[in-house]
Every structure is written in structure tokens, then in C-alpha cells.
mmCIF file of the N, C-alpha and C atoms, coordinates in Angstrom:
data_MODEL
# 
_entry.id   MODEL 
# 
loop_
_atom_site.group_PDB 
_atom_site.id 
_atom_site.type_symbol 
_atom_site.label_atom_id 
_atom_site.label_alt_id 
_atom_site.label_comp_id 
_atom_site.label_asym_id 
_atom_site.label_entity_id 
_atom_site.label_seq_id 
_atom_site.pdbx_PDB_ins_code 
_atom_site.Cartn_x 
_atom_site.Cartn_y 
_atom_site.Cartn_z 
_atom_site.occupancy 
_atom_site.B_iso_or_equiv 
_atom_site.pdbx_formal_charge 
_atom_site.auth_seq_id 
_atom_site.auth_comp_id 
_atom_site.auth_asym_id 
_atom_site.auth_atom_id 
_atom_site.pdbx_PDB_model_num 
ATOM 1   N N  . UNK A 1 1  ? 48.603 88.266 91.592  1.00 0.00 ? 1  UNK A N  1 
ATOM 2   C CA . UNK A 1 1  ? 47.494 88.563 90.709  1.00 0.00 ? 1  UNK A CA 1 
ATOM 3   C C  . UNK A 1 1  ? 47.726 87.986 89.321  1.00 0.00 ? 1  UNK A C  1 
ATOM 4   N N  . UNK A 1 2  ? 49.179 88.024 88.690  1.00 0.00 ? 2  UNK A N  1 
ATOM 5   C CA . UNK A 1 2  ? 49.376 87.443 87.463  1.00 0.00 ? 2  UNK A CA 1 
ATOM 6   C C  . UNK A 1 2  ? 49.079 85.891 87.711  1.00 0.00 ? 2  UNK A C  1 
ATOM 7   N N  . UNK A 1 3  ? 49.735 85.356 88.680  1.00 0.00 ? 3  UNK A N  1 
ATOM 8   C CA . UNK A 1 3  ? 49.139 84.102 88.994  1.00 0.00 ? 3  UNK A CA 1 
ATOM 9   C C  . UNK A 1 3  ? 47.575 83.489 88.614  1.00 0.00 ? 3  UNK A C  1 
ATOM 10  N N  . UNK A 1 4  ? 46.938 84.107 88.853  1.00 0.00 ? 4  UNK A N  1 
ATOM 11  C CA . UNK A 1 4  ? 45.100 83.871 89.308  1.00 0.00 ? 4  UNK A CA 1 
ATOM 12  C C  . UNK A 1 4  ? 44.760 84.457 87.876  1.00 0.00 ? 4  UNK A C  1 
ATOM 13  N N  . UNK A 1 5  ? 45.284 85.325 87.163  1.00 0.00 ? 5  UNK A N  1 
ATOM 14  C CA . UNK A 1 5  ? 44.967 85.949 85.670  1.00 0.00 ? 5  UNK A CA 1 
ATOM 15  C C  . UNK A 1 5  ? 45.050 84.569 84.808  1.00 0.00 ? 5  UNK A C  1 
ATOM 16  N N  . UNK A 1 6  ? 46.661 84.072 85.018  1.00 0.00 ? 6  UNK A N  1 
ATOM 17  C CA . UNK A 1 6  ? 46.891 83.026 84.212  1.00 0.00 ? 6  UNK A CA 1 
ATOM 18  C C  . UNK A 1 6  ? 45.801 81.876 84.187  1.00 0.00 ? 6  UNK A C  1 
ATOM 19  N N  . UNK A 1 7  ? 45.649 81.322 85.165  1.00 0.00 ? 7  UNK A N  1 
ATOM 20  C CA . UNK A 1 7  ? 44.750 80.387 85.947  1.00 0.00 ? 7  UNK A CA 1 
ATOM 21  C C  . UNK A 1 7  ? 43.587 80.354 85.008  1.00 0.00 ? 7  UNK A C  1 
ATOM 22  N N  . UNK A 1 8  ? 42.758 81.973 85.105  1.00 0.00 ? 8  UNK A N  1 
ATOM 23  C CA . UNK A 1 8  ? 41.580 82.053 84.617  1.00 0.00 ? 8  UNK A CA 1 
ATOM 24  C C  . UNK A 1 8  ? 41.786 82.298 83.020  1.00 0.00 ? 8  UNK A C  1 
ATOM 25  N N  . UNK A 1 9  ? 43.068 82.738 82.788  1.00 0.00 ? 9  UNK A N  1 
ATOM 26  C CA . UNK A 1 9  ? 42.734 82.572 80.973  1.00 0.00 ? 9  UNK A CA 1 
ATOM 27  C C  . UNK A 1 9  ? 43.172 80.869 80.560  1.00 0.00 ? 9  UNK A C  1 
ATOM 28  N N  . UNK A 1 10 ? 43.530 79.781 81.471  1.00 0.00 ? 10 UNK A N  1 
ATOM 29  C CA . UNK A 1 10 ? 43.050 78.171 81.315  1.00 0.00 ? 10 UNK A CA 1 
ATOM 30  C C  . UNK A 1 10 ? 44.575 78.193 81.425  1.00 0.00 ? 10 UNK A C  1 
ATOM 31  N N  . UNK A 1 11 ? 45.965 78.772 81.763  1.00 0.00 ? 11 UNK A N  1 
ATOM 32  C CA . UNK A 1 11 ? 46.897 78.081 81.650  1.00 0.00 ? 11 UNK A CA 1 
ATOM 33  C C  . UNK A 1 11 ? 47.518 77.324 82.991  1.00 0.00 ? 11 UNK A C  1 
ATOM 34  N N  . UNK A 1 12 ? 48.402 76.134 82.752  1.00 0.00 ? 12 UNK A N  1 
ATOM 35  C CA . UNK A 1 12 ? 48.806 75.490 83.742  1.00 0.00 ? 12 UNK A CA 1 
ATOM 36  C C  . UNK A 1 12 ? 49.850 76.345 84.654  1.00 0.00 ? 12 UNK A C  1 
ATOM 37  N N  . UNK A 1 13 ? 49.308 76.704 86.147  1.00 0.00 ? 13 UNK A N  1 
ATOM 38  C CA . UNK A 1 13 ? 50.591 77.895 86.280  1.00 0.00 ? 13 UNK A CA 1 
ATOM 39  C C  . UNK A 1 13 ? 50.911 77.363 87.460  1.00 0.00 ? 13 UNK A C  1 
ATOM 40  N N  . UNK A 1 14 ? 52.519 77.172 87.617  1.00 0.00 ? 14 UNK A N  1 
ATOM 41  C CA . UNK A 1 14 ? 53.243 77.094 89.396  1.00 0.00 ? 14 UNK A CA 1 
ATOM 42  C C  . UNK A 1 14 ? 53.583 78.276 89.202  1.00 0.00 ? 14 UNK A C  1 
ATOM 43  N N  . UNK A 1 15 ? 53.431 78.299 90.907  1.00 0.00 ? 15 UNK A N  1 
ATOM 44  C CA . UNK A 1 15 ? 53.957 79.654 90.996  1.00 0.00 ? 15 UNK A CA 1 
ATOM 45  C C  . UNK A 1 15 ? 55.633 79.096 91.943  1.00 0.00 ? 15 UNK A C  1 
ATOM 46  N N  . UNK A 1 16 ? 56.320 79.422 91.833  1.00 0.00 ? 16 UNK A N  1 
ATOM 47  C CA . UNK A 1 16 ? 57.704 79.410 92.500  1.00 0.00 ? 16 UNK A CA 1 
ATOM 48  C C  . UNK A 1 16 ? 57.724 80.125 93.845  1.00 0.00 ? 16 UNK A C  1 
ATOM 49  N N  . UNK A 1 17 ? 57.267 79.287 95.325  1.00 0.00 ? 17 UNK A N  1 
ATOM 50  C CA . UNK A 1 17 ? 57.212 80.483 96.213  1.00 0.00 ? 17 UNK A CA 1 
ATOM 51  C C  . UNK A 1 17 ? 58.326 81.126 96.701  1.00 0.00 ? 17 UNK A C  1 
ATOM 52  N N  . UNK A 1 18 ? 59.293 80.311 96.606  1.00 0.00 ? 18 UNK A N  1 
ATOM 53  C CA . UNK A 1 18 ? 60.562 80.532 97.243  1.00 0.00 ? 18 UNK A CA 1 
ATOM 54  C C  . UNK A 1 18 ? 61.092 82.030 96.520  1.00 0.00 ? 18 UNK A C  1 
ATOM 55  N N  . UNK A 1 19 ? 60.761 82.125 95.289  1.00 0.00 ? 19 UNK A N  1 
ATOM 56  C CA . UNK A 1 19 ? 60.991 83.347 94.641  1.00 0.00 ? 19 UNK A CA 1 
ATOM 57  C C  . UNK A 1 19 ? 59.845 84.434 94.458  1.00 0.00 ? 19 UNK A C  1 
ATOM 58  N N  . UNK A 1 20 ? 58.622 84.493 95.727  1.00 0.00 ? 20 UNK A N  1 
ATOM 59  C CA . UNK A 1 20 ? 58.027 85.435 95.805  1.00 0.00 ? 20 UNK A CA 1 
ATOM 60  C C  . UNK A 1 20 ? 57.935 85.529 97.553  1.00 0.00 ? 20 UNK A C  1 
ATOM 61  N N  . UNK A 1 21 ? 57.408 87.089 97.768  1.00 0.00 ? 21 UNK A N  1 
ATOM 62  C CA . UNK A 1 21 ? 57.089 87.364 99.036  1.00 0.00 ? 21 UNK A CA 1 
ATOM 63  C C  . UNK A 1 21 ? 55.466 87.672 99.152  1.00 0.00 ? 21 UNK A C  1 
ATOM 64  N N  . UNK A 1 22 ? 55.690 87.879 100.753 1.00 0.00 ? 22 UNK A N  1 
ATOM 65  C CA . UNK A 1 22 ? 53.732 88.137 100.217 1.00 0.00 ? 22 UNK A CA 1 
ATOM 66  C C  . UNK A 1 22 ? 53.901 89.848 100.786 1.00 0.00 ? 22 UNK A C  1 
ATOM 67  N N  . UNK A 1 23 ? 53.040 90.615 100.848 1.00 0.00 ? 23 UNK A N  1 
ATOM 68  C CA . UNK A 1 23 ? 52.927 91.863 101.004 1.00 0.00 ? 23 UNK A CA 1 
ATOM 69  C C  . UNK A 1 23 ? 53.359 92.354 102.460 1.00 0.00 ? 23 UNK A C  1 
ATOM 70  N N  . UNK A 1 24 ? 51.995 91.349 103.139 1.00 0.00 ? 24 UNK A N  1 
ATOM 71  C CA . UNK A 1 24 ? 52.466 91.533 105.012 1.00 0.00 ? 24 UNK A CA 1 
ATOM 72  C C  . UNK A 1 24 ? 52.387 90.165 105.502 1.00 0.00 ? 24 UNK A C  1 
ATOM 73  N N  . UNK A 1 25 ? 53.051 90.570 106.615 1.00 0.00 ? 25 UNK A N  1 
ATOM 74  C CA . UNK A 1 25 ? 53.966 89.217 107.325 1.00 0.00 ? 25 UNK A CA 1 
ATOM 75  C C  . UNK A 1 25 ? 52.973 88.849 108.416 1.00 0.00 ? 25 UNK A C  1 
ATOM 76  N N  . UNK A 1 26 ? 52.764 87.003 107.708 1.00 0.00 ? 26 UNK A N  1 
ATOM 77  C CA . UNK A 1 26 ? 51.649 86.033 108.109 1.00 0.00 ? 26 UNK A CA 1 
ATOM 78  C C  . UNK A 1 26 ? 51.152 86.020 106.878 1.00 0.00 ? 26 UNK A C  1 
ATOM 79  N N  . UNK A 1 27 ? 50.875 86.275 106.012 1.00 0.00 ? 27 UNK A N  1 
ATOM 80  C CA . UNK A 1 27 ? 50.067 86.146 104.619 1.00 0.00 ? 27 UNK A CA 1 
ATOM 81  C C  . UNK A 1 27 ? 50.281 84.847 103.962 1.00 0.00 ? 27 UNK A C  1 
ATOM 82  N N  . UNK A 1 28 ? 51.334 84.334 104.165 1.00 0.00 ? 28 UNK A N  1 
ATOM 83  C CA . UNK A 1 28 ? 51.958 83.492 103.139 1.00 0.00 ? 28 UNK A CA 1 
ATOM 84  C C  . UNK A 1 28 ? 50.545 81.986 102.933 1.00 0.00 ? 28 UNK A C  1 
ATOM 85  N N  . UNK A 1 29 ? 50.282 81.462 104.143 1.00 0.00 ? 29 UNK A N  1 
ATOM 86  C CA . UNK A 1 29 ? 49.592 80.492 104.254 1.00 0.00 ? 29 UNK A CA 1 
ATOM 87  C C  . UNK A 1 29 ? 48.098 80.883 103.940 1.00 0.00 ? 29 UNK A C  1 
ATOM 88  N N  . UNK A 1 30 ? 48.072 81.687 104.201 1.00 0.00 ? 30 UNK A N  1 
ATOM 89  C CA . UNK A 1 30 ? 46.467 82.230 103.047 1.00 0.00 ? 30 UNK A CA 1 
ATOM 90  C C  . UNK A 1 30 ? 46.822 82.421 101.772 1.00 0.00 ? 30 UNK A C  1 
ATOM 91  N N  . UNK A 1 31 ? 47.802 83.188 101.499 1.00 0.00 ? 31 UNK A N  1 
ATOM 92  C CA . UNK A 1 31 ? 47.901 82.880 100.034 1.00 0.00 ? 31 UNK A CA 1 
ATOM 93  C C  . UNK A 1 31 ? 48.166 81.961 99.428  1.00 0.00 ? 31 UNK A C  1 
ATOM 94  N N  . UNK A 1 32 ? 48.544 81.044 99.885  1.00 0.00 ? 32 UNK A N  1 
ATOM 95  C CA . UNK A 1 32 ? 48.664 79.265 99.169  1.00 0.00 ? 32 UNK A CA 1 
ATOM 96  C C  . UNK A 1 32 ? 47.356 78.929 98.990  1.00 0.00 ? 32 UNK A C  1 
ATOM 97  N N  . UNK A 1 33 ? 46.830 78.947 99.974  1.00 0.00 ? 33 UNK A N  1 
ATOM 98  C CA . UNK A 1 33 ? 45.375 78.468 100.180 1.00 0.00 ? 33 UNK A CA 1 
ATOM 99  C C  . UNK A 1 33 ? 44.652 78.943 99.088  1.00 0.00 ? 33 UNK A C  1 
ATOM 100 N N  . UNK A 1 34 ? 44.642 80.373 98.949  1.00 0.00 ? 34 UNK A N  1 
ATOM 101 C CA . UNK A 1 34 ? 43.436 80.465 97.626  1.00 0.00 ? 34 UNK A CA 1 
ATOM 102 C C  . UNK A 1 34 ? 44.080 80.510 96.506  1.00 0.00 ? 34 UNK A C  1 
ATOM 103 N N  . UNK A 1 35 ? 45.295 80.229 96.462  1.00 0.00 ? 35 UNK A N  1 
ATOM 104 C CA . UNK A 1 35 ? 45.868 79.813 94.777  1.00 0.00 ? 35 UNK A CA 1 
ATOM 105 C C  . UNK A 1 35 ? 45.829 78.639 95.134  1.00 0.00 ? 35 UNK A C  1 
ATOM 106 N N  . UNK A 1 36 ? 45.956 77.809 95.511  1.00 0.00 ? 36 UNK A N  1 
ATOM 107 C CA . UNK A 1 36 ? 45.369 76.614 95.392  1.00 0.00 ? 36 UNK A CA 1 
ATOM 108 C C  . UNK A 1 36 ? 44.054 75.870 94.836  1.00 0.00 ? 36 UNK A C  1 
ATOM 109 N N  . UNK A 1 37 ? 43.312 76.747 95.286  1.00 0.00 ? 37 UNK A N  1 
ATOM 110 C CA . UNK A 1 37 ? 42.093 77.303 95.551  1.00 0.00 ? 37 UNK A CA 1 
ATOM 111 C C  . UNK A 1 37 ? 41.305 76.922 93.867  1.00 0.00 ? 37 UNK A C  1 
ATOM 112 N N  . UNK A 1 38 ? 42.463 77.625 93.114  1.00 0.00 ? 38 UNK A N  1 
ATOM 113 C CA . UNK A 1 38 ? 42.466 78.678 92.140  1.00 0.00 ? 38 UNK A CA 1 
ATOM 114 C C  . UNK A 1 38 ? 42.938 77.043 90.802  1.00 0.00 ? 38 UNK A C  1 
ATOM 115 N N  . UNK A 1 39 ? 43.629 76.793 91.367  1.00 0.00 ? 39 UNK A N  1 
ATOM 116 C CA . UNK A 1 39 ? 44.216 75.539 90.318  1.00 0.00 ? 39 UNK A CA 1 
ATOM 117 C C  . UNK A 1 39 ? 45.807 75.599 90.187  1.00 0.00 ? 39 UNK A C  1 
ATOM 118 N N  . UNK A 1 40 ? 46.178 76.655 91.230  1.00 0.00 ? 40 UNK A N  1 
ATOM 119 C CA . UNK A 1 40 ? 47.848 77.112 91.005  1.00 0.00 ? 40 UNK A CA 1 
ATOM 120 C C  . UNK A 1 40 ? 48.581 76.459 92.135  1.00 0.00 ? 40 UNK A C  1 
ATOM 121 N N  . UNK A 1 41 ? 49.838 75.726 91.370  1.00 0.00 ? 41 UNK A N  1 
ATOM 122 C CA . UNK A 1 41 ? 50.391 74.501 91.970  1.00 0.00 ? 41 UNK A CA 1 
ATOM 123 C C  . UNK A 1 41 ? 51.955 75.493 92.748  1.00 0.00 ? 41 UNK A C  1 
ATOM 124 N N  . UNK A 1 42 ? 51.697 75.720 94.070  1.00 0.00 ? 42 UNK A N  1 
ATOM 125 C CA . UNK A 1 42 ? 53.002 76.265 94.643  1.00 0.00 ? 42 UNK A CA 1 
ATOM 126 C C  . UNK A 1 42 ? 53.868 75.193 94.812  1.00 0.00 ? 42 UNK A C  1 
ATOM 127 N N  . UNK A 1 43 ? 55.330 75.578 94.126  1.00 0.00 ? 43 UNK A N  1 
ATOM 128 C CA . UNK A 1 43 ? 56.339 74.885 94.106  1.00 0.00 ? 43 UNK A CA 1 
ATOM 129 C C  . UNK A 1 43 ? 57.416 75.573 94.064  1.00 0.00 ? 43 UNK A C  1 
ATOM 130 N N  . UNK A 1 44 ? 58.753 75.044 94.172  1.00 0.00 ? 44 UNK A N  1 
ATOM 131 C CA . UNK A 1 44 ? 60.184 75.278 93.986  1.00 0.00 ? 44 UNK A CA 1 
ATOM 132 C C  . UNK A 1 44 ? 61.027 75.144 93.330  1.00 0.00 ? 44 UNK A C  1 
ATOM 133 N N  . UNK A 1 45 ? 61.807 76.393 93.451  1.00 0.00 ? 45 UNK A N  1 
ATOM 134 C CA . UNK A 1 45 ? 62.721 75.911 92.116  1.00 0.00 ? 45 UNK A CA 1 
ATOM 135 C C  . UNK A 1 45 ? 63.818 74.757 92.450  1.00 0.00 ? 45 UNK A C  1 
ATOM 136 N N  . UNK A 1 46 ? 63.993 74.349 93.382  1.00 0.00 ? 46 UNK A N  1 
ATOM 137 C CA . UNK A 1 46 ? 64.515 72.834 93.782  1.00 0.00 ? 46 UNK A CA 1 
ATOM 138 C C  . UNK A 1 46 ? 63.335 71.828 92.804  1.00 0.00 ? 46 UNK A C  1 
ATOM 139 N N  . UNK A 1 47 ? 62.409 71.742 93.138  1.00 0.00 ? 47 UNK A N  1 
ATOM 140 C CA . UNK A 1 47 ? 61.439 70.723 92.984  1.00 0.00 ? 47 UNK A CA 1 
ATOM 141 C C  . UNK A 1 47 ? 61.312 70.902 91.336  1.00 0.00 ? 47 UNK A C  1 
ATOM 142 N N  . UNK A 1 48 ? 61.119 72.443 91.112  1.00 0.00 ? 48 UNK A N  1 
ATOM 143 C CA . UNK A 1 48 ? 60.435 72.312 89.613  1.00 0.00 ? 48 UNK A CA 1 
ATOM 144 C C  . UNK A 1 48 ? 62.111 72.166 88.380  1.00 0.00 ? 48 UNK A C  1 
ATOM 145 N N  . UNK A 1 49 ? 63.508 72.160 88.753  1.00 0.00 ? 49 UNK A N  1 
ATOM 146 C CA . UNK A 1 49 ? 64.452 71.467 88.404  1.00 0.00 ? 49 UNK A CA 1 
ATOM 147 C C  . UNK A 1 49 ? 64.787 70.147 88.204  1.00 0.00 ? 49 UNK A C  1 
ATOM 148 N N  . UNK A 1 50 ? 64.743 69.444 89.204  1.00 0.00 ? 50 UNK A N  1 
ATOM 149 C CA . UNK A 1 50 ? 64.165 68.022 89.894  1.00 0.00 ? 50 UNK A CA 1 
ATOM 150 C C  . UNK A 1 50 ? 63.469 67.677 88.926  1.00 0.00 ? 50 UNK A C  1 
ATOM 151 N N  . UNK A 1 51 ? 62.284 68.160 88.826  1.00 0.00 ? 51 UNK A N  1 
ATOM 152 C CA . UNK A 1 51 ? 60.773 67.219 87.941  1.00 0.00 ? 51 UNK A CA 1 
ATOM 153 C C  . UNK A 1 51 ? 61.739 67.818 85.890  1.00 0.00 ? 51 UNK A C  1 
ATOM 154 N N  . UNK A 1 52 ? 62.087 68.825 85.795  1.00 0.00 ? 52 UNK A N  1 
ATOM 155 C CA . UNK A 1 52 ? 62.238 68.994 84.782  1.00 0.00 ? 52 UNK A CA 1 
ATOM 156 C C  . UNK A 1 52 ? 63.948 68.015 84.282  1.00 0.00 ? 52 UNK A C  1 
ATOM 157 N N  . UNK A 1 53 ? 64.777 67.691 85.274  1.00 0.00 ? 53 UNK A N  1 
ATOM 158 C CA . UNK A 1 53 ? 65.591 66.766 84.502  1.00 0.00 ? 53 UNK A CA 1 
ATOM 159 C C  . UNK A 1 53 ? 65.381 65.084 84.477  1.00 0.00 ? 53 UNK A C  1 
ATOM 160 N N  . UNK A 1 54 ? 63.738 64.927 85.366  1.00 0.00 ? 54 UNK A N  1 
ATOM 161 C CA . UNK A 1 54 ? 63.157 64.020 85.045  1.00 0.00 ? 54 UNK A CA 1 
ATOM 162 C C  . UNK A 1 54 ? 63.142 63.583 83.349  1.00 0.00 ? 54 UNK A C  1 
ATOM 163 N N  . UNK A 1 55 ? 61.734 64.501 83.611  1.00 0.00 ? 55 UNK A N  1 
ATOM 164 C CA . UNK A 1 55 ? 61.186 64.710 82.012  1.00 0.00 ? 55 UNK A CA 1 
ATOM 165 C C  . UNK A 1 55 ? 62.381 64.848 80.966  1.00 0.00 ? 55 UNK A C  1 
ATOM 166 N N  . UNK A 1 56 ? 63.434 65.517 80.802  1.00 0.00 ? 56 UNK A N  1 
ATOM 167 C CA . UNK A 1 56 ? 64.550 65.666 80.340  1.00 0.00 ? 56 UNK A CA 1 
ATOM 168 C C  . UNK A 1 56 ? 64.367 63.903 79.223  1.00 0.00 ? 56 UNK A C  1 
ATOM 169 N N  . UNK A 1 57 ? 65.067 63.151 80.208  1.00 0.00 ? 57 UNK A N  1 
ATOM 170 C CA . UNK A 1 57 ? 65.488 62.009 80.259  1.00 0.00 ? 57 UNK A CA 1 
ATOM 171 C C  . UNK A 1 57 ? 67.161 61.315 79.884  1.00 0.00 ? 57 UNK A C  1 
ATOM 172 N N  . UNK A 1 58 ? 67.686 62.515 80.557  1.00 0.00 ? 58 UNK A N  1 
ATOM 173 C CA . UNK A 1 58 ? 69.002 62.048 80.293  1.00 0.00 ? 58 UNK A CA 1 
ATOM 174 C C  . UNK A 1 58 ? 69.321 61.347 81.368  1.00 0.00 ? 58 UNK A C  1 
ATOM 175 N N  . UNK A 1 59 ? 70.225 60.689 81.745  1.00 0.00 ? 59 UNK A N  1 
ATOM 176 C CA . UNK A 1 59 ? 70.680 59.829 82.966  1.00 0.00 ? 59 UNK A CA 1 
ATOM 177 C C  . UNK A 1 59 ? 71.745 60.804 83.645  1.00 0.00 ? 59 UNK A C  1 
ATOM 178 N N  . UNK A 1 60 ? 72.547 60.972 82.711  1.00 0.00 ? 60 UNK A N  1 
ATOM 179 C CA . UNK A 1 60 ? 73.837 62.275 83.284  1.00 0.00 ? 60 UNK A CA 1 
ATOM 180 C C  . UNK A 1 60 ? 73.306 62.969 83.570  1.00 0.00 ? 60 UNK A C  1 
ATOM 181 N N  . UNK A 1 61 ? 72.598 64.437 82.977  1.00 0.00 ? 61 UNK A N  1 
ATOM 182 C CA . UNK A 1 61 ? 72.080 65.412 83.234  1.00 0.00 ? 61 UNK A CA 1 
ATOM 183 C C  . UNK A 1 61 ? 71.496 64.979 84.871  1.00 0.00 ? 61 UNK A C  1 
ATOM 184 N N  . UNK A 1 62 ? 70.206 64.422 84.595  1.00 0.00 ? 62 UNK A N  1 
ATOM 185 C CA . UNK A 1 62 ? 69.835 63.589 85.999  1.00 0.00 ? 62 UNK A CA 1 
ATOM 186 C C  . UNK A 1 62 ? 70.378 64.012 87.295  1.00 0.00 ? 62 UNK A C  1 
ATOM 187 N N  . UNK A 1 63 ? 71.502 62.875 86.986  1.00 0.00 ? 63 UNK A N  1 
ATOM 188 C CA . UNK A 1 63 ? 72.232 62.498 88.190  1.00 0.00 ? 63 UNK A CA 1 
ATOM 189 C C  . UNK A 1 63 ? 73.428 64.018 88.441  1.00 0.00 ? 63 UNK A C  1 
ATOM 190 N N  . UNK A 1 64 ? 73.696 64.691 87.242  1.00 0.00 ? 64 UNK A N  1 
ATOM 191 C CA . UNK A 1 64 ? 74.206 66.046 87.609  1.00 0.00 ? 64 UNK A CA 1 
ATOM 192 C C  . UNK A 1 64 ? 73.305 66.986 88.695  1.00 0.00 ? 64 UNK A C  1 
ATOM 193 N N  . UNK A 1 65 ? 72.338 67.135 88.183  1.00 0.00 ? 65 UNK A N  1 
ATOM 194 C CA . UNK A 1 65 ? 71.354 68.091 88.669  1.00 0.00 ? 65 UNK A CA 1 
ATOM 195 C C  . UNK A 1 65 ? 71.106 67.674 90.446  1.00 0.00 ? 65 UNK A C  1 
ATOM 196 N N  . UNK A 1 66 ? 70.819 66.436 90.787  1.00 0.00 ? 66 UNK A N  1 
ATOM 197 C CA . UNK A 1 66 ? 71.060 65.523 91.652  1.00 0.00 ? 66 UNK A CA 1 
ATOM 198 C C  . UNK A 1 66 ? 71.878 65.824 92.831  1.00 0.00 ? 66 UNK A C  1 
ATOM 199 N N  . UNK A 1 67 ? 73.210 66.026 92.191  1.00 0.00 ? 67 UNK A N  1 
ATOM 200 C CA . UNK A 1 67 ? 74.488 65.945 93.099  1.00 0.00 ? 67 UNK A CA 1 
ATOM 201 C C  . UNK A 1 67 ? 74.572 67.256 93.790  1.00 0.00 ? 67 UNK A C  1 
ATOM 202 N N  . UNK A 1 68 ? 74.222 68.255 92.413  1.00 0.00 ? 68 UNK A N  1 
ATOM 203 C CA . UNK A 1 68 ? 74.111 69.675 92.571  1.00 0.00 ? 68 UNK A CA 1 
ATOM 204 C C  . UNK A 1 68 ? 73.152 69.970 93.502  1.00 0.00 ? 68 UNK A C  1 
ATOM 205 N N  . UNK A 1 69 ? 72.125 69.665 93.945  1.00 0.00 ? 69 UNK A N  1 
ATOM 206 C CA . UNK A 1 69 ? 70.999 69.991 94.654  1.00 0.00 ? 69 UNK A CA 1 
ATOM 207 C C  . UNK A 1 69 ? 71.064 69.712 95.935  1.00 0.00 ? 69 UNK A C  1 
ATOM 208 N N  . UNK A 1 70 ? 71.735 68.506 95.842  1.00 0.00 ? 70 UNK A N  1 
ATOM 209 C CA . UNK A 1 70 ? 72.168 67.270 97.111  1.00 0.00 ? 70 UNK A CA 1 
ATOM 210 C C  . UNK A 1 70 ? 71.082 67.123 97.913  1.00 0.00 ? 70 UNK A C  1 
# 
């Protein structure tokens, strides 16, 4: 619900699924669907690490984060 709040007061929101559950079991793929729906980008904290030592722009850091993740 904080998800879909954010959304509608205009902010850019991932939600991290790997670090949420859904209530009852089978839900998960409907709930992507209408946060999606919604403008809310489901992602990971693999992925959203990844994209952030992109942006970073260090080369070390980078290639640390990288090795670490494998």
C-alpha cells in the first residue's frame, strides 16, 4: 500500500521484491501486475546495487561490487 501511496503522490518508487512477501500464497504475480500497473518498477537488491555502482562511476567500486555479487 505504501508502494501505490508513493506512486500517487508522483514519486519514482521500486519496490525491492526479494525483501517483501505477499499476504497469501500465489499472490505474488498479481501483485506485480498491478504495481506495475501503477508505475512501480519491481526490482532487486542485486539489480538495484548493480545499477547504483553503475551510476556511482567508480571503476573499483564497480568491479568490487561485481565480484561480490558474482
Amino acid at each position: 500500500m505504501l508502494a501505490l501511496q508513493g506512486a500517487w503522490l508522483g514519486y519514482d518508487v521500486r519496490l525491492l521484491i526479494d525483501l517483501s512477501c505477499q499476504r497469501s500464497e500465489g499472490d505474488e504475480a498479481l501483485v506485480i501486475k498491478r504495481l506495475v500497473l501503477h508505475g512501480i518498477i519491481p526490482t532487486t537488491v542485486r539489480q538495484t546495487v548493480l545499477e547504483w555502482s553503475v551510476q556511482i562511476g567508480d571503476r573499483d567500486l564497480r568491479q568490487l561490487v561485481r565480484q561480490f555479487l558474482g
